[in-house]
Each structure stands twice: as structure tokens, then as C-alpha cells.
BABASE-21576 format. One record per residue (C-alpha): residue in one letter; x, y, z. Coordinates in steps of 0.02 Angstrom, whole numbers, plus 50000, padded with zeros to 5 digits. Last residue first. Layout:
! residues N
aXYZ ...
This chain:
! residues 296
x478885363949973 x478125377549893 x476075375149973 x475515394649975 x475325394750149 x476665385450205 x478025397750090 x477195414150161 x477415407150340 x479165402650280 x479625419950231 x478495427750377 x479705418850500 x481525425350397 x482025419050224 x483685424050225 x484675423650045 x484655441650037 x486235442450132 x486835428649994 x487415409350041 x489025401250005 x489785385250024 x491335383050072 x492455367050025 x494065363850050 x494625346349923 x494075330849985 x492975325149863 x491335314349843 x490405317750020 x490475338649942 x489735332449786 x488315326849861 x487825342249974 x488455354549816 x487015347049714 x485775342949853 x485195360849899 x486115372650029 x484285378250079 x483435362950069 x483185358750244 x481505355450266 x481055374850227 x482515383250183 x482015389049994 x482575379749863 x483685393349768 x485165382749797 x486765390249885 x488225396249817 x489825383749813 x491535388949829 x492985373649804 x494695375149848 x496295366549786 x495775363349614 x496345351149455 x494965336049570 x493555351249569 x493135347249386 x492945328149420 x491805333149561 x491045344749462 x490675332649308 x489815319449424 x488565330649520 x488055336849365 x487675319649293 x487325316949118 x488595331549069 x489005344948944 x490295356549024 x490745376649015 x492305383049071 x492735401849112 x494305408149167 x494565423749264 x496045435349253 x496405447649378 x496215467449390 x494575465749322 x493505474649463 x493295465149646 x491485464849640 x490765472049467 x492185461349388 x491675446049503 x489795447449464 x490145450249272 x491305434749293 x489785423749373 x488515433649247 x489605424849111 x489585409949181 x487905408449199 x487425412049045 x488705400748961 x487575386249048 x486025393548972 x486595391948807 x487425373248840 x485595369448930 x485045363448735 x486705351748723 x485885342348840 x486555342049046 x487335358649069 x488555363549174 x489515377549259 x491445382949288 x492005399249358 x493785397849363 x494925406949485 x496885405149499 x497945411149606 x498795424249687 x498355417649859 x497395436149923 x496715437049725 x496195417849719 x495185419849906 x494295433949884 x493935429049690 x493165413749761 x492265423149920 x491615437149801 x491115423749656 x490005412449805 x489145429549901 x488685435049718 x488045419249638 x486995417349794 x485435425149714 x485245413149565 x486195407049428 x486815388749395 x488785393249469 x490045381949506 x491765392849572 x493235384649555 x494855392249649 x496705386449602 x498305386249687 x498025387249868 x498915380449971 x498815364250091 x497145366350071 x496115362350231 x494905347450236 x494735348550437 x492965359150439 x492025363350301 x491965380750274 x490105388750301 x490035405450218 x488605419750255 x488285434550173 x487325444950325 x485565443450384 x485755428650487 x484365416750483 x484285401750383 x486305399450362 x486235402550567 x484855387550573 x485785376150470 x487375379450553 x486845377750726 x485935360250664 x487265353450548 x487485354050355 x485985345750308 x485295340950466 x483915328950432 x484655316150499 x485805321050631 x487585319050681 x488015329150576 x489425321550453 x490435336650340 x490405344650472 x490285363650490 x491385379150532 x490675396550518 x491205412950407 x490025426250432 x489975443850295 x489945461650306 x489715462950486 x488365471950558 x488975470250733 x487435467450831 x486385458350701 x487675445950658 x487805442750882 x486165441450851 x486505427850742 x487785421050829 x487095418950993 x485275410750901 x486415398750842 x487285395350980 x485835392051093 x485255401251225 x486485413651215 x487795423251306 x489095432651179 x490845434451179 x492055445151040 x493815444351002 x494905457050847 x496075452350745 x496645467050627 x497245462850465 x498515467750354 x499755451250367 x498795436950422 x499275434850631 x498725416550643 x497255411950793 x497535401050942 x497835417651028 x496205422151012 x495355405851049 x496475409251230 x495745426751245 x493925419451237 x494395408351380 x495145420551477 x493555427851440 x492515416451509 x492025421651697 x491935440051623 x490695436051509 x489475425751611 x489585441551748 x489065451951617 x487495439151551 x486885439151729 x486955422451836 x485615413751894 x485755401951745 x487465400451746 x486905382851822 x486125378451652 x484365371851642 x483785387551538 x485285386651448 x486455399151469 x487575394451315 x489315403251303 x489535408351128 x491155414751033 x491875425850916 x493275431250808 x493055449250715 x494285451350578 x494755466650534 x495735473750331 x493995482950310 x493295472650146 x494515465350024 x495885462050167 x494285453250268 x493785441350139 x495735432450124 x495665436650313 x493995425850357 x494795412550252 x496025410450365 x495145412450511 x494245399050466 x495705387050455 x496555396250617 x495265393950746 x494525376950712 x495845369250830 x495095381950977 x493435375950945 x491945383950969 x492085399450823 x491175410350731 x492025422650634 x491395438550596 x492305448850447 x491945465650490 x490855481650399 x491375495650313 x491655509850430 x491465499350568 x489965488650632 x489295492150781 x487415491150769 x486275496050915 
């Protein structure tokens, strides 16, 4: 059975306690545009090898939630919003926060990732992969440890597709709760994409408008390039924060998040979140449907 409030939380995943207040953060800048509450949670893993494994999912709770307690005091007190802890018993994390998503029906999920996982052919991490594949929610994974001092400025690259939305709400979240400044910014690589880079900008600020309405101003920049990669990460050096949306790809063989923003992210050191739409998901019959018909 759902629980989600009148309109919807803010979940925050969380493992760390030093992870707490970055995300949480950001989770408040999205929050005071939504329901003004923050919901901060965490997963205890009951493995099927684990010793908790005898143990029902109630009593697992109430063993760790001085635990869950302490994450919540590790957390800042942002003005207008309600902080609220959660705990859920999983066999995995991922599959703890995503029903966990289901649950509470938040409005959006803000999770920590590394910039360096330890695997392969993770693209942003395996929990995080796997959540970003499966939680039907708008989902924002914030780079963990390469936290903006302040926030001044916001860019926003856009290149159309259904994560425009989830990327423009979190930038304009995050200028209008900083009073600063957002700029949608996009690129073409010929002088023939320069029509089709405008495009995109435009339905970026058409996005915010419809979003957060036109109360603040939103600048637009369009640049001809050879290398994409190369003219955001000169672009995001005059910004504090950076808000990607996710490629249209597909999530099979870890192409979800795409290699643009996956490149340019290991070229600056600005915050980075990258965004990915409710309708992004792609669910078991999505990539059944994607095997079948060969899309790679």
C-alpha cells in the first residue's frame, strides 16, 4: 500500500552517515518545491547467507534503528522542511530502495554514486545502476564528495528526450532555492544541428516554465562544437553545479546514463547529478521487448 503524502516525498537513500548532508541537500532544494518533507532512508541487507537471516524483518528493524536515528541526526535542518527516517530489510540494496520507491510513492529519489565503481561494466555503480533501471519515480544520482561550496550558477545540457523534464526541474530546483543562476545550454556539432540545438533549448525553458512557472530568469546558450563532450566541460568550468538527463539508449548493457554526461563527468569536478525521468524505467517486459527485436 502506498504512503505517499499529499504530494509526494523527497526519498533519500542513504549508507553512509558522511553522505548524509550533501544529498540531503539537494533533496531539500527539490523537496521545498514539492511537499516541504524529506524522507531519509536506509537498507539493512538480509542476505540469504546473513546471520539476520532467521530473524524477521521487524525484529531487523528494531535492532537498527538507533542506527537509522544516528544517519538522521547526521543530517542539516534546511529551513521549511520536514526530515523525516525510514528502514527497510532487503536482499540487496537496490532492490530495498526500490520497493522502498514503490512503498512511499515519492515524487522523486536522490542517491549517492561514485564517480569510480569498482566494476567494469558498472556505469555509475551496481546499486545505482540497477535503482536508475528500476524505480518508478524521477530519479537523481549526485555524485558523491564533489560538493559546491555554493551555489552560484546551474547548467542544464539538454539534446531532447524524455529526461529533459526530471534534469530542468532539479536545475531550476536547485537555482530558485540558491537564488541563482540557471542556463540551459546545448550543442550542435555542424552548423546544420544549430536548428536543432535551439530546439532543445527552447523545450528545456518551456519544460522549466511549465514546471516551476516564469518567476525566474533562464538563460539560453547555444554552441557549435567538434566535440560535445569538449564544449560542456568548458561550459560547466563558469558553473557550480551541473544537471545532466539521461540518454535515450535504453538500459540494456548499461547505457542508460549514456556516454556523453559519463565522460564529461571524469573531466570536471564541479557537482554533478544526473537525471533520469519516471517514465524513464524500462521494467522486465521493456528489455524482453528490446532482446527480441535486436536494439542494442
Amino acid at each position: 500500500m502506498s504512503e505517499r503524502g499529499p504530494e509526494g516525498d523527497v526519498l533519500v537513500a542513504v549508507a553512509e552517515p558522511e553522505h548524509v548532508p550533501q544529498l540531503v541537500r539537494t533533496a531539500a532544494d527539490l523537496a521545498r518545491q514539492r511537499t516541504g518533507r524529506v524522507r531519509l532512508m536506509t537498507v539493512e541487507v538480509k542476505s540469504r547467507d546473513s546471520p539476520f537471516g532467521m530473524f524477521s524483518d521487524e525484529t531487523i528493524i528494531e535492532e537498527f534503528a538507533a542506527d537509522s536515528h544516528e544517519l538522521l541526526d547526521q543530517a542539516p535542518k534546511p529551513e521549511g522542511v520536514e526530515i523525516v527516517r525510514d528502514l527497510v530489510v532487503a536482499r540487496t540494496v537496490a532492490k530495498g530502495v526500490v520497493s522502498a520507491v514503490k512503498r512511499t510513492d515519492p515524487t522523486a529519489l536522490v542517491i549517492g554514486w561514485d564517480s569510480e565503481p569498482s566494476r567494469s561494466d558498472a556505469l555509475l555503480g551496481t546499486t545505482v545502476d540497477a535503482v536508475f533501471e528500476r524505480a518508478p519515480t524521477d530519479v537523481y544520482a549526485e555524485r558523491i564528495g564533489r560538493e559546491a561550496g555554493g551555489v552560484g550558477s546551474v547548467l542544464v545540457p539538454v539534446a531532447g528526450g524524455p529526461h529533459v523534464r526530471a534534469a530542468v526541474t532539479a536545475g531550476g530546483a536547485i537555482a530558485t532555492e540558491n537564488q541563482a543562476q540557471l542556463t540551459v545550454f546545448s550543442v550542435g556539432r555542424a552548423e546544420t544541428d544549430r536548428e536543432s540545438a535551439q530546439s532543445f533549448v527552447e523545450e528545456g525553458v518551456e519544460t522549466f516554465e511549465g514546471v516551476l512557472g516564469d518567476s525566474m530568469d533562464v538563460e539560453t546558450h547555444v554552441e557549435m562544437a567538434d566535440s560535445i563532450e569538449d564544449a560542456i566541460v568548458d561550459a560547466a568550468e563558469a558553473h557550480d553545479v551541473v544537471v545532466f538527463g539521461a540518454t535515450r539508449k535504453g538500459v540494456l548493457r548499461g547505457r542508460l546514463v549514456g556516454s556523453v554526461p559519463r565522460h564529461v563527468v571524469n573531466r570536471t569536478d564541479k557537482t554533478v547529478l544526473i537525471a533520469r525521468g519516471e517514465h524513464g524505467t524500462i521494467g522486465v517486459l521493456g528489455r524482453l521487448q528490446a532482446m527480441l527485436s535486436g536494439k542494442k
